[in-house]
C-alpha positions in Angstrom: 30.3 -33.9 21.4 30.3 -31.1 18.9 33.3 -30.0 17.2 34.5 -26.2 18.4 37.1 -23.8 17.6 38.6 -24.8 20.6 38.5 -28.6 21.5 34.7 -29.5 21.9 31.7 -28.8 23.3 28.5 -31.2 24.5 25.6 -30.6 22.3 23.6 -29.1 25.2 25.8 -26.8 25.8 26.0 -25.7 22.5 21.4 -25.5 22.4 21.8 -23.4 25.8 24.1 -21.1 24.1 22.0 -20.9 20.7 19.1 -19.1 22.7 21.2 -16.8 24.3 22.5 -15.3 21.1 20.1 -11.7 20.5 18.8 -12.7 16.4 20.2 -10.1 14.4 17.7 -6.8 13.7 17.6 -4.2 11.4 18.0 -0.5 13.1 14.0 -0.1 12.5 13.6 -3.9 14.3 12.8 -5.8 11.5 14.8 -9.5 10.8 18.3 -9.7 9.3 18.5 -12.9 7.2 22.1 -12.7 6.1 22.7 -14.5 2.9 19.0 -14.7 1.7 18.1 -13.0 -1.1 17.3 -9.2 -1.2 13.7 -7.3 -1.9 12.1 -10.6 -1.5 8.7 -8.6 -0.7 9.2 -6.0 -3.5 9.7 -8.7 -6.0 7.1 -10.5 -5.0 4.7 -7.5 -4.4 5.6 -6.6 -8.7 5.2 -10.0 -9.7 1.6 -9.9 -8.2 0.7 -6.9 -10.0 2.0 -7.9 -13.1 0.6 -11.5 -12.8 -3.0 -9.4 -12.0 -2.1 -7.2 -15.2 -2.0 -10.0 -17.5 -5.1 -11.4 -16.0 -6.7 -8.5 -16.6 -5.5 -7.6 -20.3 -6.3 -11.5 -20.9 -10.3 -10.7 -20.1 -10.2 -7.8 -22.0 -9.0 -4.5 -21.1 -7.0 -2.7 -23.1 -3.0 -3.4 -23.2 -2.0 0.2 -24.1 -4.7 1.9 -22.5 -7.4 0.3 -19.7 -9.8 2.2 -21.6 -9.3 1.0 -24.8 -11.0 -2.4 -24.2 -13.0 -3.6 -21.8 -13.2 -5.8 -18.2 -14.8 -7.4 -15.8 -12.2 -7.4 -13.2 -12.1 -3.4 -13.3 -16.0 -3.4 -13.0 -15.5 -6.0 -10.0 -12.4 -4.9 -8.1 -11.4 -1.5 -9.2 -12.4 1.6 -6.2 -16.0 3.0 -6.9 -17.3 4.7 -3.6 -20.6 4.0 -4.2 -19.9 0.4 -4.3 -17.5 0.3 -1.0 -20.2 2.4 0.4 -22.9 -0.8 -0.4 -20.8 -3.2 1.4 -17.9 -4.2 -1.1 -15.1 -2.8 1.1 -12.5 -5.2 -0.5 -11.9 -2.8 -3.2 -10.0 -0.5 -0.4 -7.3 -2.8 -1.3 -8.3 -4.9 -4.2 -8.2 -1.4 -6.4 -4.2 -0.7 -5.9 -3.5 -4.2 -7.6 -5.2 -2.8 -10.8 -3.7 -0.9 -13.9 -4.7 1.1 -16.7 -2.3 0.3 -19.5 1.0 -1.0 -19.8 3.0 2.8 -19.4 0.0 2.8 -15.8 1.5 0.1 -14.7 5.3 0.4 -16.0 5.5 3.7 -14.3 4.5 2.5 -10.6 6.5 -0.9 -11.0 9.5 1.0 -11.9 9.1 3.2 -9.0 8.6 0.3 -7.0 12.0 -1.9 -8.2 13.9 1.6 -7.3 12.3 2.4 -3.6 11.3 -0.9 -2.2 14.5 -2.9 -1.9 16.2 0.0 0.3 13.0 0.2 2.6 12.5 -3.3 2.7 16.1 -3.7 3.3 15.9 -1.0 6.7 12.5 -2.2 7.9 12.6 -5.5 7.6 9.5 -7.7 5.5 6.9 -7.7 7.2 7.1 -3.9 8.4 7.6 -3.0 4.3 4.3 -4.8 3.4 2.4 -3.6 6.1 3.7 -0.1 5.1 2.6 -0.8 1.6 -0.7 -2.1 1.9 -2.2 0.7 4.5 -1.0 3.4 2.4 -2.3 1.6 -0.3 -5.7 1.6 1.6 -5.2 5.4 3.2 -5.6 6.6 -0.8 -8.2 4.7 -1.4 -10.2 5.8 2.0 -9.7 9.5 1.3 -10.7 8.2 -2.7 -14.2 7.5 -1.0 -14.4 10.3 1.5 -13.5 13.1 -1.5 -14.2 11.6 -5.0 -17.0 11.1 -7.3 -18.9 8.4 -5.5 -19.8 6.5 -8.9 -16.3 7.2 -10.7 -14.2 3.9 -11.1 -10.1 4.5 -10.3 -7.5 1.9 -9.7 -3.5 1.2 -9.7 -0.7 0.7 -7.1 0.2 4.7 -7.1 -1.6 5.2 -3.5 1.3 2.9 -1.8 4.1 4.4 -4.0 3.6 7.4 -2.7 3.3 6.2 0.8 6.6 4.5 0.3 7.9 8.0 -1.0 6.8 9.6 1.9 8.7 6.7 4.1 11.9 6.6 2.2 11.9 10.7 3.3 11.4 10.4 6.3 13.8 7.1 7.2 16.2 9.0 5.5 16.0 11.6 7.7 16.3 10.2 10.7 19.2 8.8 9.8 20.7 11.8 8.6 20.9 10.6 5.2 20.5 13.0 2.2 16.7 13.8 1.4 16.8 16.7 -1.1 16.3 13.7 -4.2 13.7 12.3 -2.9 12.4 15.2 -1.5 12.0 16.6 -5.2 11.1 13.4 -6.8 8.1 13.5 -4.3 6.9 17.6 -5.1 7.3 16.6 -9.0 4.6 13.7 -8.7 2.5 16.0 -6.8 2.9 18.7 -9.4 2.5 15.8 -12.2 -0.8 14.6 -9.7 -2.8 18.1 -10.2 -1.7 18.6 -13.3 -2.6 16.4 -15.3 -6.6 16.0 -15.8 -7.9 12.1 -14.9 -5.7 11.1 -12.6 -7.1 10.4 -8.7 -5.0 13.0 -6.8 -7.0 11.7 -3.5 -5.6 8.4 -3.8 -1.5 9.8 -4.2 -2.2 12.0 -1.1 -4.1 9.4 0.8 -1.0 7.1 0.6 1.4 10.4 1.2 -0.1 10.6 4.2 -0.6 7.1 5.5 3.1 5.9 4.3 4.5 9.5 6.4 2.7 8.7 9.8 3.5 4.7 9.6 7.7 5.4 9.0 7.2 8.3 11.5 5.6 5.1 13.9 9.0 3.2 12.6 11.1 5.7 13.4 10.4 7.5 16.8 9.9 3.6 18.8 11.9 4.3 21.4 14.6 1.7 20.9 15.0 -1.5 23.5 13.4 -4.8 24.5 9.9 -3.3 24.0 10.1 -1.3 20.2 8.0 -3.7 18.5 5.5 -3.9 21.1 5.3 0.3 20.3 5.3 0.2 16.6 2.8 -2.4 16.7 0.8 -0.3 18.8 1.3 2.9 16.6 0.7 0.6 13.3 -2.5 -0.3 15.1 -3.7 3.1 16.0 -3.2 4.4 12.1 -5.1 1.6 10.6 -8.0 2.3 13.7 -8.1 5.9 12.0 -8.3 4.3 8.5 -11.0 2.3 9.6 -13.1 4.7 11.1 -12.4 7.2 8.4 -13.3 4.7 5.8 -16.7 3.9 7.6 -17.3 7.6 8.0 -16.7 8.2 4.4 -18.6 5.0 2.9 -21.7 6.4 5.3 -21.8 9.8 3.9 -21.9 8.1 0.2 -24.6 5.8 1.6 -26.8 8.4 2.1 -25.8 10.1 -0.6 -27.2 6.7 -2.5 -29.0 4.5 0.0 -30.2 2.1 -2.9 -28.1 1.5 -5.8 -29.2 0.9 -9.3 -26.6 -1.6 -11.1 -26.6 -3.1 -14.5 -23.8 -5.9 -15.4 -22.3 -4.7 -11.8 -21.9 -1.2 -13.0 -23.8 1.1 -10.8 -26.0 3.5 -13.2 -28.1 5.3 -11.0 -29.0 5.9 -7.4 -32.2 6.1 -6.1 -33.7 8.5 -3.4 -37.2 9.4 -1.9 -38.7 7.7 -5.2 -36.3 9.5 -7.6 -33.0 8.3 -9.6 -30.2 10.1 -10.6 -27.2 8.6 -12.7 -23.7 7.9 -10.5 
């Protein structure tokens, strides 16, 4: 018999009525886990950028500036549309784990400790890392579809922005003030154009792909079925991403159907018997 507020109970009993209890969910469906510790999945997504920073420093690159040294791992991993376009389409998501420079990376992982725990915290895990890594992949798609197809960019910026764009819109829906975030979000865009070198595909990509995945989150219709319908929604985004992506690596294919590399650094592509630098 098991002990119970009230004199006891028999121990099936007690299992019958453990799976009738409804596991505690977060208003956007993701798990409660009361007592556990909090930002689990923003911690550990910093900690894997910072561990890949080190790594990356440690073969070379520059600490101050990415620039100022140099690395294999940006030649291997960072987004070059020529070379996603040639088969290597892990740098879709490879790319947003790279930094240039300790204040590159400082920047994003502070933005990062300051969104993620309160998105995490209303979606739930696994719906924060999914949000993260698409947009994360939406900047570097539209990177491909609009940038120079042999210029090399990198960083985590992409799936801040797309968790800027979620944060907005969460907050909205539950009639939450949005004007902060709503300004913090139009001065990295002004910041984004402004400033000459930095990838202003990649920051909109992830706008954009962070906005219609929390807008997926948030219009579910709520009851036994919501995950089934976010799933679905999730599903049809990264479809598009897919298909965009593909699109976008063709067009630089035939933009550069055979690809001149040195030291995996494409120099030059080749067309109709001619070369031309990338």
């Amino acid at each position: 018999m098991t002990a119970a507020s009230v004199g006891f109970h028999c121990p099936e009993c007690v299992s019958e009525g453990a799976k009738t209890v409804r596991e505690a969910r977060t208003v956007y469906g993701g798990r409660i886990r009361p007592g556990g510790p909090v930002g689990v999945a923003t911690m550990s997504l910093i900690a894997i950028n910072v561990v890949v920073f080190i790594i990356t420093v440690a073969s070379g690159a520059g600490f101050v500036s990415g620039a100022a040294g140099k690395s294999t791992i940006y030649e291997r991993f960072a987004l070059i549309p020529v070379e996603v376009a040639h088969g290597e389409w892990y740098r879709l998501i490879t790319a947003a784990f790279l930094h240039y420079g300790i204040l590159h990376i400082g920047f994003n992982m502070y933005a990062l400790y300051i969104v993620g725990p309160p998105l995490e915290a209303a979606l739930g895990r696994l719906r924060f890392v999914v949000l993260y890594l698409l947009a994360g992949i939406g900047g570097s798609a539209l990177s491909v579809a609009f940038g120079p197809i042999g210029e090399q960019a990198a960083g985590a910026s992409g799936a801040i922005f797309g968790l800027f764009a979620a944060l907005y819109i969460i907050a909205r829906h539950r009639r939450l003030a949005t004007e902060g975030i709503l300004i913090t979000i139009v001065a990295n865009l002004i910041f984004t154009f402004a400033v000459p070198g930095i990838d202003w595909r990649g920051h909109v990509g992830g706008l954009v792909t962070g906005a219609a995945i929390s807008l997926v989150y948030a219009r579910a219709p709520q009851g036994p079925h919501r995950d089934r319908f976010q799933a679905i929604g999730v599903g049809v985004i990264a479809l598009v991403l897919a298909i965009g992506g593909y699109a976008a690596a063709s067009h630089v294919y035939n933009e550069c159907p055979v690809l001149i590399s040195h030291n995996g650094v494409p120099v030059a592509c080749e067309t109709a018997g001619s070369s031309s630098g990338v």
